[in-house]
N, C-alpha and C positions, 0 to 999 in steps of 0.2 A: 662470625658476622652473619647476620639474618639479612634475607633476599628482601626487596619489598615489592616484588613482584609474587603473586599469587597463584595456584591453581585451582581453576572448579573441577569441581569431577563431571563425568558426561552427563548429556542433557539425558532428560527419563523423558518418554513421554507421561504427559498428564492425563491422558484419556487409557491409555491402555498399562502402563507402568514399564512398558521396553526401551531400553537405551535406544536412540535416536543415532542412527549414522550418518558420520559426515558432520560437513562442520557450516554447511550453509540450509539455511530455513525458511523456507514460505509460508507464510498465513497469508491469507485470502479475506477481504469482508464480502460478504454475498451483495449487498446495497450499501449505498451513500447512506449515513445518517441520518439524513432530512428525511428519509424514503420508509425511513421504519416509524414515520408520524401517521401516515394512513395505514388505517386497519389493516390486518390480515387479508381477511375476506375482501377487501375491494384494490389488493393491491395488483392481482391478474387483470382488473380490467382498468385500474388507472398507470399503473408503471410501464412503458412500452420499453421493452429490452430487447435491443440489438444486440445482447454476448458480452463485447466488449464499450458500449455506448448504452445508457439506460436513458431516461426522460422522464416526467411526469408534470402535466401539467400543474401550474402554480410552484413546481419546485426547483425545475430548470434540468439542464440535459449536463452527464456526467458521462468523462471514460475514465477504462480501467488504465490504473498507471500502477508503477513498483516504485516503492519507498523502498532502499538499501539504506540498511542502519549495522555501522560496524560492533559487534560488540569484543569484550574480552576474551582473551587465550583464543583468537584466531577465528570466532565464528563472524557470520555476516547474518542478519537475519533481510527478507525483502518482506516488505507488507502490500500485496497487493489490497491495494485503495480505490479509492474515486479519485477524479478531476473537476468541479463543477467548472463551466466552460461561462465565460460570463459575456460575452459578444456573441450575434448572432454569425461574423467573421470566421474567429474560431470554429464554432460548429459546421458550419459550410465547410471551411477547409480540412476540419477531424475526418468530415462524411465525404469530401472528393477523393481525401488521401489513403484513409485508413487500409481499403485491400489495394492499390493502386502503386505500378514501381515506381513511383515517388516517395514513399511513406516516408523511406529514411531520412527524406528532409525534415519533418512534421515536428516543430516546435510548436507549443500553446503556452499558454498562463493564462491562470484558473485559480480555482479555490479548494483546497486539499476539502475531503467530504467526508471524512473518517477522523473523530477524536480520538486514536490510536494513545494506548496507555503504556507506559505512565505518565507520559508527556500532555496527555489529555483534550483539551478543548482549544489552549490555544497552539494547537499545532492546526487547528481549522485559518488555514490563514495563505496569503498567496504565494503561488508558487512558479517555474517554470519548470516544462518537463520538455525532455527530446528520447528521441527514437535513438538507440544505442546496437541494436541489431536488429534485420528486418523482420526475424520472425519473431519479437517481443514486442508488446505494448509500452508504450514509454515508459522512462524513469525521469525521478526527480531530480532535476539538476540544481535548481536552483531554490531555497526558502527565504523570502526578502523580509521575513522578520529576524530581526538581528535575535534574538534570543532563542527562537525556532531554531534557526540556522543550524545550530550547534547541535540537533538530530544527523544532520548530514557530514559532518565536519571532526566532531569527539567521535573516541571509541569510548561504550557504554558496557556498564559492568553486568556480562549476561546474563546474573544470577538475578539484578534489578529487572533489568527489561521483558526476563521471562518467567518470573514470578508474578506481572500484571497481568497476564493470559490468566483471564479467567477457566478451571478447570474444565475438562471434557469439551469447551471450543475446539482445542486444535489437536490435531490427529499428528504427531511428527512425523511419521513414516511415511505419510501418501502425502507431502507436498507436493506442487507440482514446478513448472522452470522456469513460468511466467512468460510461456507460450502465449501467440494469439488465437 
């Protein structure tokens, strides 16, 4: 009788060719999407970046949050993303709470700012995210498009989700924990 459960073999990385340890994975995007529309050159003096908090005017104020997406044979990948914050509410209370021992309260809903692939563009869609442990940036708890959702909810087949990393983006070995 044949299993119809699968196995991959270990991840490689794609930048260097060395098997990757461990079975949980961070990517990182440096900016929101909307943010890589202004130039190069005038993005030092138009992007003001807090770390974890970015802004630009005409394109609105984003924080960093963690997308956890379960995949196959036991890995977990996190996408550290954007939040675009769409009340001026939200932002006040991102920037009273963020280094503040309140933070672990800090729920928001926003607008995810990363078309993260393979899932692509309409994964740009609303969300809600909460503080999970004090010293990380939030996670996604919630995706209110029904279809969305199901990033958060399926377990996704790793050799899919990590075949749309485009080559030499992502480094496996120096993730980092999704520290703030």
């Amino acid at each position: 009788m044949m299993s119809s459960v699968t196995h991959e073999g270990p991840v490689v990385c794609a930048h260097c060719g060395q098997v990757v340890e461990g079975r949980e994975l961070d990517i990182r995007f440096k900016l929101p999407d909307s943010m890589f529309a202004i130039p190069e050159e005038e993005r030092g003096q138009r992007v003001h970046d807090g770390g974890d908090i970015v802004g630009a005017p005409g394109i609105g104020v984003f924080v960093r949050v963690l997308l956890p997406v379960a995949l196959t044979d036991g890995y977990l990948i996190r996408y550290g993303t954007w939040l675009q914050l769409t009340s001026k509410a939200d932002f006040d209370r991102a920037r009273e709470l963020w280094h503040a021992p309140e933070y672990p309260s800090l729920v928001l809903d926003g607008i995810l700012g990363n078309a993260i692939e393979p899932w692509g563009s309409p994964l740009l869609t609303k969300v809600r995210v909460g503080v999970r442990a004090p010293n990380e940036v939030p996670y996604v708890e919630t995706i209110y498009d029904e279809q969305m959702a199901k990033v958060l909810t399926e377990t996704w087949s790793r050799s899919w989700v990590l075949s749309a990393i485009p080559p030499g983006t992502w480094h496996g070995h120096t993730g980092s924990s999704g520290g703030r």
